[in-house]
Structures are given as structure tokens and as C-alpha cells.
Predicted model as a PDB file, atoms N, CA, C, CB and O in Angstrom, pLDDT in the B-factor column:
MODEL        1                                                                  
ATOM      1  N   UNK A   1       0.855  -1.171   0.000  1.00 53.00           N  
ATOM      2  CA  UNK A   1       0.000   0.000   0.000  1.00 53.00           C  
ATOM      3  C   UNK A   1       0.900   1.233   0.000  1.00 53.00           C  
ATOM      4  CB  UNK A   1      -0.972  -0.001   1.229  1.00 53.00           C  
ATOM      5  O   UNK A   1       1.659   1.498   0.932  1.00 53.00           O  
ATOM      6  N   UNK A   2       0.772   1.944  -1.067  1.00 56.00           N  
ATOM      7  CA  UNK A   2       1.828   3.322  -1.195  1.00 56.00           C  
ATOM      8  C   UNK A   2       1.243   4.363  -0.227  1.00 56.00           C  
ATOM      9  CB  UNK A   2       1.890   4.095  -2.901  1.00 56.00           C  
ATOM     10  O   UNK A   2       0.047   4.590  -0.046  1.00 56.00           O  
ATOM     11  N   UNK A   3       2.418   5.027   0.433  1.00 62.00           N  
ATOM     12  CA  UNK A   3       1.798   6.738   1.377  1.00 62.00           C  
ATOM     13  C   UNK A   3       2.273   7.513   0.795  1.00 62.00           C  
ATOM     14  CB  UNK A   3       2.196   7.241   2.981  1.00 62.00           C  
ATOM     15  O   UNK A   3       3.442   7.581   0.415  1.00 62.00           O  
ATOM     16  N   UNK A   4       1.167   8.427   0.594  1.00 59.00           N  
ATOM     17  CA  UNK A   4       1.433   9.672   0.117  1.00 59.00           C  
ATOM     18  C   UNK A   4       0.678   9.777  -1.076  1.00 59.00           C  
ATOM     19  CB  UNK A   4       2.828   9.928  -0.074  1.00 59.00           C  
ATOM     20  O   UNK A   4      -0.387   9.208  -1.317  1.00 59.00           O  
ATOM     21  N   UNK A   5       1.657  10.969  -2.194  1.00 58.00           N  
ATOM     22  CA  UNK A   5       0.840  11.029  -3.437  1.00 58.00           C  
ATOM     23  C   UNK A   5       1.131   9.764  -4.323  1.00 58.00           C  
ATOM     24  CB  UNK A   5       1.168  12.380  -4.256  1.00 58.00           C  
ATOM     25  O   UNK A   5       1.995   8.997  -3.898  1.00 58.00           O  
ATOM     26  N   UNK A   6       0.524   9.471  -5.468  1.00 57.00           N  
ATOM     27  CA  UNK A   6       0.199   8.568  -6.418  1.00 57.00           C  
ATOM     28  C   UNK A   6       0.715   9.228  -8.036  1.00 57.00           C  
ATOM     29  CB  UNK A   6      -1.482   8.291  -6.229  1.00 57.00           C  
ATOM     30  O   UNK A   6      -0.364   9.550  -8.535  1.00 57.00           O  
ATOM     31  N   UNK A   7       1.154   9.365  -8.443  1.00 59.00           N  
ATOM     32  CA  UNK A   7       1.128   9.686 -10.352  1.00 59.00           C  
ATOM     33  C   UNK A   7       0.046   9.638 -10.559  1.00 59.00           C  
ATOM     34  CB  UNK A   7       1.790   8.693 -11.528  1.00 59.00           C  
ATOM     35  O   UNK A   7      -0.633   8.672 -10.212  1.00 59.00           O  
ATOM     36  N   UNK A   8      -0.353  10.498 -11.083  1.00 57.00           N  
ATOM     37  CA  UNK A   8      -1.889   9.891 -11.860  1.00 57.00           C  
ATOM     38  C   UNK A   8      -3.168   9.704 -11.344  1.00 57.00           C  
ATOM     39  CB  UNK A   8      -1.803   8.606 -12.296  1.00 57.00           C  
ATOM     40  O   UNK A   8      -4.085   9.493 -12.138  1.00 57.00           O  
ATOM     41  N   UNK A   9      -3.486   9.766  -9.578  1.00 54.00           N  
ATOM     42  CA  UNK A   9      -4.120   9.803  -8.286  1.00 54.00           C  
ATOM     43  C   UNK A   9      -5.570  11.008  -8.630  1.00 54.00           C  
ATOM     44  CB  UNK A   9      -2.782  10.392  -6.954  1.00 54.00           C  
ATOM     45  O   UNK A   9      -5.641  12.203  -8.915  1.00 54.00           O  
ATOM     46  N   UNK A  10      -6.231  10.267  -8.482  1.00 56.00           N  
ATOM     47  CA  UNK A  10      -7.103  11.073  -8.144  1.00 56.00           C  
ATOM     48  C   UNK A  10      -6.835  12.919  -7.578  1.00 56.00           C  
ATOM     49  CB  UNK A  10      -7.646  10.193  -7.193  1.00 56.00           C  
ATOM     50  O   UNK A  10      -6.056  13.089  -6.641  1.00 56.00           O  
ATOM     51  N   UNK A  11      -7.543  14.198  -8.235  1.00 51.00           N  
ATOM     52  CA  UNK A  11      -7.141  15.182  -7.718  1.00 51.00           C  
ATOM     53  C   UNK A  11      -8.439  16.227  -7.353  1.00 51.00           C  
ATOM     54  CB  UNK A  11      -6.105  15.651  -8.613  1.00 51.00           C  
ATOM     55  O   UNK A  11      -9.263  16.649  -8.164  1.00 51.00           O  
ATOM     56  N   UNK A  12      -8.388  16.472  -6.133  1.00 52.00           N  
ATOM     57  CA  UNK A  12      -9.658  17.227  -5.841  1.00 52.00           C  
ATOM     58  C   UNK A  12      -9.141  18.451  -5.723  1.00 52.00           C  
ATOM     59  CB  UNK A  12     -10.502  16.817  -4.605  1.00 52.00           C  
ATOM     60  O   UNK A  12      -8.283  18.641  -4.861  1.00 52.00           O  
ATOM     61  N   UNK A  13      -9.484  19.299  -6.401  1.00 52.00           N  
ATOM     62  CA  UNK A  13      -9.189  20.683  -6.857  1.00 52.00           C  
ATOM     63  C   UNK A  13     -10.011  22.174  -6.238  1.00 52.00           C  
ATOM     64  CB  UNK A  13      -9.473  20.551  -8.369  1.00 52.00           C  
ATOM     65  O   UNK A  13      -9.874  23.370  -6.496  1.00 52.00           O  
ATOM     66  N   UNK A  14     -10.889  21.409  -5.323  1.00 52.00           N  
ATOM     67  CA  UNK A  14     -11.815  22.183  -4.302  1.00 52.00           C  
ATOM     68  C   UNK A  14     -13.066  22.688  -5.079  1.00 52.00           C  
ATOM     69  CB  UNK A  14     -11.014  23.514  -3.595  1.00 52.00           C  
ATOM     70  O   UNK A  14     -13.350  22.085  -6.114  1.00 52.00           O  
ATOM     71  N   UNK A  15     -13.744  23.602  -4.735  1.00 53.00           N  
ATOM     72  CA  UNK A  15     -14.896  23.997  -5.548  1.00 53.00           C  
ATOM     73  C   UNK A  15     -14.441  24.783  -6.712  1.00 53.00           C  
ATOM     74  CB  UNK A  15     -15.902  24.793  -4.748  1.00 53.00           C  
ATOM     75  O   UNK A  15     -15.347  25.303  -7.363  1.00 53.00           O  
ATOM     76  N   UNK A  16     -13.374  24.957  -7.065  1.00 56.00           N  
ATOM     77  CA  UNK A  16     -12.830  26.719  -8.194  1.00 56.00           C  
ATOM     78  C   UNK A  16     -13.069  25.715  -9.565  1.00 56.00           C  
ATOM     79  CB  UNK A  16     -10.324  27.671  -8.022  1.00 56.00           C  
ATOM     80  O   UNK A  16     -12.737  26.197 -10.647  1.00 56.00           O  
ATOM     81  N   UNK A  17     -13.539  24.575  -9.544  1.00 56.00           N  
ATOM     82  CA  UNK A  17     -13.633  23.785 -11.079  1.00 56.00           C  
ATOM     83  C   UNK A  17     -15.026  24.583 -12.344  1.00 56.00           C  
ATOM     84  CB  UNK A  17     -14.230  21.728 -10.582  1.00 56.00           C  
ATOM     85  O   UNK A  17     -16.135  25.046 -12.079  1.00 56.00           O  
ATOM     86  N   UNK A  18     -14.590  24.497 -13.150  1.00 58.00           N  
ATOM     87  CA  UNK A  18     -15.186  25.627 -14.259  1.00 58.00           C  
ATOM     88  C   UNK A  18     -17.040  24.525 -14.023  1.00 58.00           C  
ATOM     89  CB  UNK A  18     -13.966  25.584 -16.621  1.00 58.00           C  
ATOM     90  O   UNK A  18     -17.538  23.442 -14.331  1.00 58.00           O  
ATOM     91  N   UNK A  19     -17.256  25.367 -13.537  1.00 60.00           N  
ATOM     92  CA  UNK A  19     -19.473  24.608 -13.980  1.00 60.00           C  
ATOM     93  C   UNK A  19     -20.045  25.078 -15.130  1.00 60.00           C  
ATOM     94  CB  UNK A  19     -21.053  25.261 -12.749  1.00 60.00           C  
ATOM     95  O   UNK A  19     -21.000  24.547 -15.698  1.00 60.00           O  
ATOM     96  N   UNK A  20     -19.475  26.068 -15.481  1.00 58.00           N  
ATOM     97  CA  UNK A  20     -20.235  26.637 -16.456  1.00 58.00           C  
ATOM     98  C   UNK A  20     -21.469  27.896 -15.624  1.00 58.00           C  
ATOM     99  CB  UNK A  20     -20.992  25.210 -17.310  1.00 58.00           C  
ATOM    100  O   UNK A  20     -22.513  28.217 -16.191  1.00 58.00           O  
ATOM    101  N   UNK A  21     -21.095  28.403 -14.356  1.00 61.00           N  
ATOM    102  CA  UNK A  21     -21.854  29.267 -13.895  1.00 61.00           C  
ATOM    103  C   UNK A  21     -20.976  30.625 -13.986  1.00 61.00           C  
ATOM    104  CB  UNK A  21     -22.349  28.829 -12.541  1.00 61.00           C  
ATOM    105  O   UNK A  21     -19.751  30.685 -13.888  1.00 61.00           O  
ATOM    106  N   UNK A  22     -22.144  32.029 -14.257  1.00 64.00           N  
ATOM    107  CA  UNK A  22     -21.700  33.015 -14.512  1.00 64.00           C  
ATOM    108  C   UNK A  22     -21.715  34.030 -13.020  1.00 64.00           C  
ATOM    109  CB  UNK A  22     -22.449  33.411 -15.735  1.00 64.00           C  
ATOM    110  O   UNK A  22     -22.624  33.863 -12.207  1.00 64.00           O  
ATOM    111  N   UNK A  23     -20.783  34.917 -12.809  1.00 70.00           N  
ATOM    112  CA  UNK A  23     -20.388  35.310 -11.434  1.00 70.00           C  
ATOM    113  C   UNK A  23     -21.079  36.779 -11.664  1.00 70.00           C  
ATOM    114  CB  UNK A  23     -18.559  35.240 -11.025  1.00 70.00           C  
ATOM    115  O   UNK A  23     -20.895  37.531 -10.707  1.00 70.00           O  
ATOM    116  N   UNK A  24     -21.919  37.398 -12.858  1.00 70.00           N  
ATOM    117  CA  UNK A  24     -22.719  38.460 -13.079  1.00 70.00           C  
ATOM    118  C   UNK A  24     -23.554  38.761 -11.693  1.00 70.00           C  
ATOM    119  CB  UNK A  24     -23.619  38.147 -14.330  1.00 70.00           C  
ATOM    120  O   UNK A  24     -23.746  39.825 -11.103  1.00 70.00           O  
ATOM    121  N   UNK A  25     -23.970  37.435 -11.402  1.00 78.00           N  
ATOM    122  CA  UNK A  25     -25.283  37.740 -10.404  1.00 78.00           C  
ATOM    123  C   UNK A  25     -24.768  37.848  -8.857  1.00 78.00           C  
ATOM    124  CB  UNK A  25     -26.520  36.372 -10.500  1.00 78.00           C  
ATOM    125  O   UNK A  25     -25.450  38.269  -7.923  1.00 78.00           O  
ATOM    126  N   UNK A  26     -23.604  37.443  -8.792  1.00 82.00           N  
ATOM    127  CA  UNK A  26     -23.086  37.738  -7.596  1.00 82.00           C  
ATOM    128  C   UNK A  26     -21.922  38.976  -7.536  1.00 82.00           C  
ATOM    129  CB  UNK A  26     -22.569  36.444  -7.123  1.00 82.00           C  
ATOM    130  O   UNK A  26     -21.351  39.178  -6.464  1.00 82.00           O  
ATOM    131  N   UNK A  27     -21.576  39.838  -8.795  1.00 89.00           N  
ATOM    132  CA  UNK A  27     -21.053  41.206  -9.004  1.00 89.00           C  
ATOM    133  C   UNK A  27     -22.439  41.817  -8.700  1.00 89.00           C  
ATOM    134  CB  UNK A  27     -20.324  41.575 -10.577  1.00 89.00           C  
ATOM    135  O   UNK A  27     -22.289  42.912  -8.158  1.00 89.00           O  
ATOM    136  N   UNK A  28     -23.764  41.477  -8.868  1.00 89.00           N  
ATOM    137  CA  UNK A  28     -24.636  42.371  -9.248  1.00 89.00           C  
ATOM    138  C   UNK A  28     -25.094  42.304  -7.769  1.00 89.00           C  
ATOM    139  CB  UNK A  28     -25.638  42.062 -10.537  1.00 89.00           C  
ATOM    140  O   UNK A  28     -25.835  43.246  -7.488  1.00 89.00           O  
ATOM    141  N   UNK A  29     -24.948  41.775  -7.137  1.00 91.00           N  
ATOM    142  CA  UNK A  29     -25.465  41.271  -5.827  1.00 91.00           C  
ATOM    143  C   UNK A  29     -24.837  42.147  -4.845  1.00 91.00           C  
ATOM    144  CB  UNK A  29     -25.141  39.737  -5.534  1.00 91.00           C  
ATOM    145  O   UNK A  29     -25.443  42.747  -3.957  1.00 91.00           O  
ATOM    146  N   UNK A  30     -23.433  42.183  -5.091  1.00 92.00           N  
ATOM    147  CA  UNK A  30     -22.369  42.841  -4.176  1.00 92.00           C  
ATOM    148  C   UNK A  30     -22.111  44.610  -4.706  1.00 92.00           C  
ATOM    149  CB  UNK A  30     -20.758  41.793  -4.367  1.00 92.00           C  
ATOM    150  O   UNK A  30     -21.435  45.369  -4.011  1.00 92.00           O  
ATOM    151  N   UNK A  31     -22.813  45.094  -6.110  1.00 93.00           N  
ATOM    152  CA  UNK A  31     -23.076  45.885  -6.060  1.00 93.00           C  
ATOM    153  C   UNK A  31     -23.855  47.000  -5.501  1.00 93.00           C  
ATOM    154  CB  UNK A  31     -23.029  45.668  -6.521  1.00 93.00           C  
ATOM    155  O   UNK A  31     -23.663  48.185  -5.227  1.00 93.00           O  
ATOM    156  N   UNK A  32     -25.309  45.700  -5.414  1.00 94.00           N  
ATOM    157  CA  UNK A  32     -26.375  46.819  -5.153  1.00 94.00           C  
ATOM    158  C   UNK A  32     -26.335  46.776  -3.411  1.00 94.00           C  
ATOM    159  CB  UNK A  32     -28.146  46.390  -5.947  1.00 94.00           C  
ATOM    160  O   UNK A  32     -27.005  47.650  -2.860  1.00 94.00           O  
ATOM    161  N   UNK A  33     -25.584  45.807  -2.525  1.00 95.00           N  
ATOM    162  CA  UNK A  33     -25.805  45.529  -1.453  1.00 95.00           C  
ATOM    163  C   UNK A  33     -24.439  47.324  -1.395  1.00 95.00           C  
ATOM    164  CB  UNK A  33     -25.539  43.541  -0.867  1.00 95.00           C  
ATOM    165  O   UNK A  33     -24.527  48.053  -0.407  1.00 95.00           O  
ATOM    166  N   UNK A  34     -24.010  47.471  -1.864  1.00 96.00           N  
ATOM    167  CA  UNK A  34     -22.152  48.623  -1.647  1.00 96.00           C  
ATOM    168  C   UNK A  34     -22.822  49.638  -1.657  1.00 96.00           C  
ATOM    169  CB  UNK A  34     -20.599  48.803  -3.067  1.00 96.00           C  
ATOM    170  O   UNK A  34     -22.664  50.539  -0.833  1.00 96.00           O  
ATOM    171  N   UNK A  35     -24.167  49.673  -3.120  1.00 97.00           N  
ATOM    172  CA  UNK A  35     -24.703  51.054  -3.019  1.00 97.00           C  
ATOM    173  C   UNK A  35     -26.329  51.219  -1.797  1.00 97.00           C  
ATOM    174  CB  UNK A  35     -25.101  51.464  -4.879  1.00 97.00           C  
ATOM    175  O   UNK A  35     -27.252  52.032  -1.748  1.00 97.00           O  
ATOM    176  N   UNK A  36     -26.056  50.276  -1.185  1.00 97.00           N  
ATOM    177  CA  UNK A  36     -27.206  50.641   0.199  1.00 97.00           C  
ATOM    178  C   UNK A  36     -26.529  50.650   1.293  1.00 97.00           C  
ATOM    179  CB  UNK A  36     -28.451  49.565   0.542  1.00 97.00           C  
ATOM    180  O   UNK A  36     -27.089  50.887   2.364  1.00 97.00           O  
ATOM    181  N   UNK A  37     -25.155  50.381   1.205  1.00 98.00           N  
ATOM    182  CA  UNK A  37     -24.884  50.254   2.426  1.00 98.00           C  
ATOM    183  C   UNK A  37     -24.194  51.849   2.310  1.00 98.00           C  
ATOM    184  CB  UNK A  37     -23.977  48.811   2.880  1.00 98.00           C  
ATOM    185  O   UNK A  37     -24.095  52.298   3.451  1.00 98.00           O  
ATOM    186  N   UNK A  38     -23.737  52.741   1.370  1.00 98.00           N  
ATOM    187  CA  UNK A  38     -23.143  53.810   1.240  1.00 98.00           C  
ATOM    188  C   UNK A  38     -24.447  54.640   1.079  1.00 98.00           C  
ATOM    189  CB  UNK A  38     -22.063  53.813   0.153  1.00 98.00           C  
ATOM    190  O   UNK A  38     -24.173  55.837   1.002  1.00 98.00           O  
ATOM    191  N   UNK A  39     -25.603  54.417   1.015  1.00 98.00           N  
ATOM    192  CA  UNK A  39     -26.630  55.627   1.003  1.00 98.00           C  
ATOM    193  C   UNK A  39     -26.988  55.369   2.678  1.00 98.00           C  
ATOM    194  CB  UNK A  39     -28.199  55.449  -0.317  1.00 98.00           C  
ATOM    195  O   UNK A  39     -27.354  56.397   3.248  1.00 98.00           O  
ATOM    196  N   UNK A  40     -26.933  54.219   3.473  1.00 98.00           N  
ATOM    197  CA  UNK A  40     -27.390  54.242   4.833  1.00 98.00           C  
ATOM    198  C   UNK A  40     -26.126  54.971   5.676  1.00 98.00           C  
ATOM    199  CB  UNK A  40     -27.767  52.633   5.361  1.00 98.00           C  
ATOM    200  O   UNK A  40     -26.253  55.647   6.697  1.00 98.00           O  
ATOM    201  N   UNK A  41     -25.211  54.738   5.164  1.00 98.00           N  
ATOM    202  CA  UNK A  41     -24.041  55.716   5.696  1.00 98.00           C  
ATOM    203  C   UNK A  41     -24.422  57.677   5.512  1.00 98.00           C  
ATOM    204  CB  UNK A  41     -22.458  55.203   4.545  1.00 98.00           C  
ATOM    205  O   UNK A  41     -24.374  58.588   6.337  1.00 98.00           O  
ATOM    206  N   UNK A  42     -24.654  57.657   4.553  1.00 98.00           N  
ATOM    207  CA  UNK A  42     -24.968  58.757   4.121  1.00 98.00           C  
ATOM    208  C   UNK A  42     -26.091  59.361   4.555  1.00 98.00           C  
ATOM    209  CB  UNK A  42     -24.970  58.693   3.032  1.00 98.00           C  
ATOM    210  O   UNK A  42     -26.291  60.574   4.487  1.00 98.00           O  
ATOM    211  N   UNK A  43     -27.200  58.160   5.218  1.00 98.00           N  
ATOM    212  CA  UNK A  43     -28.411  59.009   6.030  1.00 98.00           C  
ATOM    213  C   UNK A  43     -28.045  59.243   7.233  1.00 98.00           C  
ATOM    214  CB  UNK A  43     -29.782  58.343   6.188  1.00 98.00           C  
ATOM    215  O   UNK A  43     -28.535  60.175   7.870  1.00 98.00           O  
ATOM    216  N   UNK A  44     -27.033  58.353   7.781  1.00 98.00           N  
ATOM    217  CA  UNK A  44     -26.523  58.176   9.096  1.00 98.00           C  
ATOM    218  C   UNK A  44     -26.072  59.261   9.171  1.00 98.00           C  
ATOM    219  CB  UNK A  44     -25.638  57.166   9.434  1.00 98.00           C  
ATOM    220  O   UNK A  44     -26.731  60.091   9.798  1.00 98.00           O  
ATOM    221  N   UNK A  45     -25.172  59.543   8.748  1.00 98.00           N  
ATOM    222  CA  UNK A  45     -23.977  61.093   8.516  1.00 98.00           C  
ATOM    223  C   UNK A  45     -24.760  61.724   8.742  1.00 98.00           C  
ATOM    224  CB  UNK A  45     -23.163  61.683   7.115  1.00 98.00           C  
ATOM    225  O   UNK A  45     -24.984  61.889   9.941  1.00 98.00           O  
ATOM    226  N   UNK A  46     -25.720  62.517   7.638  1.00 98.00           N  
ATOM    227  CA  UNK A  46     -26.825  63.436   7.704  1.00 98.00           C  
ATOM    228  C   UNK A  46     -27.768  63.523   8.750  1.00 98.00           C  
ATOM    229  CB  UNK A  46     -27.499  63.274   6.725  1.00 98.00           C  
ATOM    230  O   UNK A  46     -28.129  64.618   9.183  1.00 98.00           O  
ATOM    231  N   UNK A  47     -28.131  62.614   9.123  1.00 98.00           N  
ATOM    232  CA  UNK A  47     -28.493  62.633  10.836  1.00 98.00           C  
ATOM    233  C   UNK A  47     -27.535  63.213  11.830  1.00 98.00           C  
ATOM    234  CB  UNK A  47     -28.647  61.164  11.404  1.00 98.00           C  
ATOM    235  O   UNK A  47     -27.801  64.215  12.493  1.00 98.00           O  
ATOM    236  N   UNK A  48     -26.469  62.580  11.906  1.00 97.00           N  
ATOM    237  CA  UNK A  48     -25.410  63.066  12.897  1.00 97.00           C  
ATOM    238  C   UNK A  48     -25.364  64.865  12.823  1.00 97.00           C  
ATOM    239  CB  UNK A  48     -23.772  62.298  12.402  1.00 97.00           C  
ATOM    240  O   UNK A  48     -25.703  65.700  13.663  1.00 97.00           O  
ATOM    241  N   UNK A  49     -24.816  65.009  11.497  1.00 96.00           N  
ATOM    242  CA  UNK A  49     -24.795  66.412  11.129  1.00 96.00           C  
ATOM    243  C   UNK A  49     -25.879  67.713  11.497  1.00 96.00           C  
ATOM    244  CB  UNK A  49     -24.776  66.278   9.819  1.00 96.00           C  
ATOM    245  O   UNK A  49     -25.643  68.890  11.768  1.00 96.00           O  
ATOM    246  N   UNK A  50     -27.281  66.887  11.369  1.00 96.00           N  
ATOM    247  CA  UNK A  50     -28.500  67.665  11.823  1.00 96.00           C  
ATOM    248  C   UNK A  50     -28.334  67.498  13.122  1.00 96.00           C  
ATOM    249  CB  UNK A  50     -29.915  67.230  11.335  1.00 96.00           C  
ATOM    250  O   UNK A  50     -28.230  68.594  13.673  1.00 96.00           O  
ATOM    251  N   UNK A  51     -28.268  66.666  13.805  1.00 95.00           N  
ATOM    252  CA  UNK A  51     -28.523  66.861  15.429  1.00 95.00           C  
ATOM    253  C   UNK A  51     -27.407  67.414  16.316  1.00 95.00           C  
ATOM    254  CB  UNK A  51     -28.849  65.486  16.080  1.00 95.00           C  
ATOM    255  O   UNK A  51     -27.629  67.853  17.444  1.00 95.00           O  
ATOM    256  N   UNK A  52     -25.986  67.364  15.653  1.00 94.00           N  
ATOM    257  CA  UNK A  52     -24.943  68.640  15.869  1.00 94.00           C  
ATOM    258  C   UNK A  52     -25.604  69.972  15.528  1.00 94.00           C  
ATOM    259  CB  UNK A  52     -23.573  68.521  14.874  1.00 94.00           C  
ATOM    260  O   UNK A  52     -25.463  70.818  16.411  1.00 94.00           O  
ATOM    261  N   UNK A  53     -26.285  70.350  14.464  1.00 92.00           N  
ATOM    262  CA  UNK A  53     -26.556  71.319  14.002  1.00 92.00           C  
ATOM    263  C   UNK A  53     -27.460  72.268  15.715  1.00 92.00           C  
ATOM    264  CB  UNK A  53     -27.444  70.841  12.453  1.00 92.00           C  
ATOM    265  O   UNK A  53     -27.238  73.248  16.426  1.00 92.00           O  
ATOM    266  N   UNK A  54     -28.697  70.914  15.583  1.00 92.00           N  
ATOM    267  CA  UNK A  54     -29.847  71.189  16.712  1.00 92.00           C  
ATOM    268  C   UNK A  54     -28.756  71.500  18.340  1.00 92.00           C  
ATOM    269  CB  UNK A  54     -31.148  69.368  16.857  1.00 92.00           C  
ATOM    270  O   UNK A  54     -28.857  72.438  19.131  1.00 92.00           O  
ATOM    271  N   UNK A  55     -27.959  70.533  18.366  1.00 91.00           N  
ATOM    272  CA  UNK A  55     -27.410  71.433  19.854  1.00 91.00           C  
ATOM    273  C   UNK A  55     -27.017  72.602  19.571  1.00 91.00           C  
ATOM    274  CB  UNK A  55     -26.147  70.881  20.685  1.00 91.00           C  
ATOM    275  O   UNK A  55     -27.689  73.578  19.902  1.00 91.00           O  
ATOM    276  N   UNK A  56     -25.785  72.724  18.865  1.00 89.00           N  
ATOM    277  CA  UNK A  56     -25.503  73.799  18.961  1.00 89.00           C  
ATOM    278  C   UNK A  56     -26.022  75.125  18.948  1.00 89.00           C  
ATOM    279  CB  UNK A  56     -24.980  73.719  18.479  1.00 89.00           C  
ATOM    280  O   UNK A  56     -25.367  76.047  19.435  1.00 89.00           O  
ATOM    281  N   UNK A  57     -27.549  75.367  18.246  1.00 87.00           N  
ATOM    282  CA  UNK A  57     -28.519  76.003  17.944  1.00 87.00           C  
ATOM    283  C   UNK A  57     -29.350  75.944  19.764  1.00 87.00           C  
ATOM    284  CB  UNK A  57     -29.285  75.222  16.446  1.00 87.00           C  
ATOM    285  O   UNK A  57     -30.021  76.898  20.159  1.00 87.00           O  
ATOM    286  N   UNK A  58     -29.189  75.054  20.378  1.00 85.00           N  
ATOM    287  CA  UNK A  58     -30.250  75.157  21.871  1.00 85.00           C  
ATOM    288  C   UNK A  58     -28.955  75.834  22.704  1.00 85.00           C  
ATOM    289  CB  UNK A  58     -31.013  73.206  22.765  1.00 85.00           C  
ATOM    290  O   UNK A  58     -29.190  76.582  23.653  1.00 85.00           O  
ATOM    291  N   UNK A  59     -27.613  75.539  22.308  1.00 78.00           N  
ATOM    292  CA  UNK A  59     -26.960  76.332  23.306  1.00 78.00           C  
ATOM    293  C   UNK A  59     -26.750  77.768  23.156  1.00 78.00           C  
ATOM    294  CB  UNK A  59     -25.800  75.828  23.504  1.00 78.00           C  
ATOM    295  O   UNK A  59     -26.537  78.503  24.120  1.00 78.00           O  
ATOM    296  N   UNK A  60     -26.809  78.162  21.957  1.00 76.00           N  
ATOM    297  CA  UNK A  60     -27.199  79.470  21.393  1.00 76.00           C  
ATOM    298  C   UNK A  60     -28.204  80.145  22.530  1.00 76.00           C  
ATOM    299  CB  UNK A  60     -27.965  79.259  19.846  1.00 76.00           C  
ATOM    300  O   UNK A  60     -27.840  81.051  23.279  1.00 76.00           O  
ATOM    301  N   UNK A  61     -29.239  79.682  22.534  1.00 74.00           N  
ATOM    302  CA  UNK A  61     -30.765  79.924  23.032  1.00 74.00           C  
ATOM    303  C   UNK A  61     -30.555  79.912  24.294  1.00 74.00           C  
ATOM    304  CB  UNK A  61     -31.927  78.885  22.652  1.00 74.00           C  
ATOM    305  O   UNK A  61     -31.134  80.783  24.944  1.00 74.00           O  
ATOM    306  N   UNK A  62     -29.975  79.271  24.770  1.00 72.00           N  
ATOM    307  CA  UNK A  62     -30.052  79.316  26.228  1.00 72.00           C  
ATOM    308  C   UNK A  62     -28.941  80.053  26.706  1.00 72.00           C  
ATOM    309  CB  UNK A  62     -30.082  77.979  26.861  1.00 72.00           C  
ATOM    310  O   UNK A  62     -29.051  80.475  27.857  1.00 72.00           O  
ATOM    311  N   UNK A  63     -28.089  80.259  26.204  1.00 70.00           N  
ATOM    312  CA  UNK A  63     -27.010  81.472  26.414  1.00 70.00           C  
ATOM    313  C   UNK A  63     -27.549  82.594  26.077  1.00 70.00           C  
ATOM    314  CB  UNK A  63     -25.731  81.407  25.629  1.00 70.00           C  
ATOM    315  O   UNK A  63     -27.267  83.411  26.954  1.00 70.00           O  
ATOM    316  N   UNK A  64     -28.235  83.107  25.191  1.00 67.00           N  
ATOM    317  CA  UNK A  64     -29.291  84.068  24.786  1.00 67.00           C  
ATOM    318  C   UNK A  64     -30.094  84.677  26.235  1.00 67.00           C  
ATOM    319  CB  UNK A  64     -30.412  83.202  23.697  1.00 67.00           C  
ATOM    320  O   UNK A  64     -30.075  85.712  26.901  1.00 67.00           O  
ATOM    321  N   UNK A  65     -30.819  83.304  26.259  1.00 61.00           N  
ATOM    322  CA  UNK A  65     -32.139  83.554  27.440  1.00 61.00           C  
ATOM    323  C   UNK A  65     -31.132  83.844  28.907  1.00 61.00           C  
ATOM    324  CB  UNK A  65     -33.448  81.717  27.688  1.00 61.00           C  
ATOM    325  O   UNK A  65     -31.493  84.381  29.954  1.00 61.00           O  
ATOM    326  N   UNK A  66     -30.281  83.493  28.684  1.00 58.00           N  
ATOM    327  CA  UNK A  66     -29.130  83.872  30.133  1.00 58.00           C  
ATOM    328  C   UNK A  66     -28.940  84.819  30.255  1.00 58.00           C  
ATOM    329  CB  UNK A  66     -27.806  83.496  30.296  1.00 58.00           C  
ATOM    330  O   UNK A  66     -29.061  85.358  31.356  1.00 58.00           O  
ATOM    331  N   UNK A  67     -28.481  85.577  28.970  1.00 60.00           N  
ATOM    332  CA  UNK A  67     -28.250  87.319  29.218  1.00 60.00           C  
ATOM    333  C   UNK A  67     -29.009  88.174  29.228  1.00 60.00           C  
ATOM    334  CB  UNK A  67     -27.596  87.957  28.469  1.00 60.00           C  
ATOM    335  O   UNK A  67     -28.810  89.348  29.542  1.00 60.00           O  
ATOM    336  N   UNK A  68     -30.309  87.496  28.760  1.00 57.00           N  
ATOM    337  CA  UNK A  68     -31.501  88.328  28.425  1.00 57.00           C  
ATOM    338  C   UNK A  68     -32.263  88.785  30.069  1.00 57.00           C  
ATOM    339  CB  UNK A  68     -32.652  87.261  27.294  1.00 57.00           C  
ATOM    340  O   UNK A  68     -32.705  89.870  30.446  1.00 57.00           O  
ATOM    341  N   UNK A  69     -32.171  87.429  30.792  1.00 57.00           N  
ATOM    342  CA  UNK A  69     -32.379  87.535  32.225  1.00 57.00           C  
ATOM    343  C   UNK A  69     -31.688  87.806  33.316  1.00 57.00           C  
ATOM    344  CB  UNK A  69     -32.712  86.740  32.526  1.00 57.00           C  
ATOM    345  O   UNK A  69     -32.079  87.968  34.472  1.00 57.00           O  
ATOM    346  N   UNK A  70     -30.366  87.854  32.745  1.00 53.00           N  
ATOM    347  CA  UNK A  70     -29.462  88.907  34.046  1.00 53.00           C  
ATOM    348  C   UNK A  70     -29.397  90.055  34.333  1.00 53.00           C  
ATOM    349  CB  UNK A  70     -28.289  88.986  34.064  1.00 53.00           C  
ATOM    350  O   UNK A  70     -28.687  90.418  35.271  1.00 53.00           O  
TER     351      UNK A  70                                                      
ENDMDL                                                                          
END                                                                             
């Protein structure tokens, strides 16, 4: 009984063997998932940005109403 490899032996080459399947639908897949995940970034941001906006705008106001009442 030989150990090891064989000449000529059987060769399992893992899944990368040609099927005849096209990788379109999984570019197209990983596209549209890049462009939702960069517009939810982008609402995220824009949120952040507005509610920086809103403090800074109440500390205004209340520094306002401070001098207004001293």
C-alpha cells in the first residue's frame, strides 16, 4: 500500500472547477448591497450632522435667554 501522493491519483481541486456558472449575479449582488450600504451611511452622517446642528442652535438659546435675564 503506497503513502502519500500517487502519479496519476485522483485530484480534488476544491470547488474553483469551471461549472459553467456566470459570477454576473453575484457582481450584481455585491453591487447593489455597496450602493445601500453607502446611502445608509450617508443618512446616518446626515443625521449626525443635523442633530450637531440642533445642539448647537439650543446652546445658542439658552445662552441668549441667560443674558436676556441677568
Amino acid at each position: 500500500m503506497p503513502v502519500g501522493r500517487v502519479a496519476g491519483g485522483n485530484y480534488y481541486g476544491g470547488h474553483l472547477t469551471n461549472t459553467g456558472q456566470s459570477y454576473a449575479g453575484i457582481n450584481e449582488n455585491i453591487m447593489y448591497i455597496s450602493i445601500g450600504m453607502a446611502i445608509i451611511i450617508a443618512i446616518l452622517i446626515t443625521i449626525a450632522l443635523i442633530y450637531i446642528a440642533y445642539e448647537k442652535c439650543q446652546k445658542r438659546r439658552a445662552r441668549k435667554a441667560y443674558y436676556v435675564t441677568a
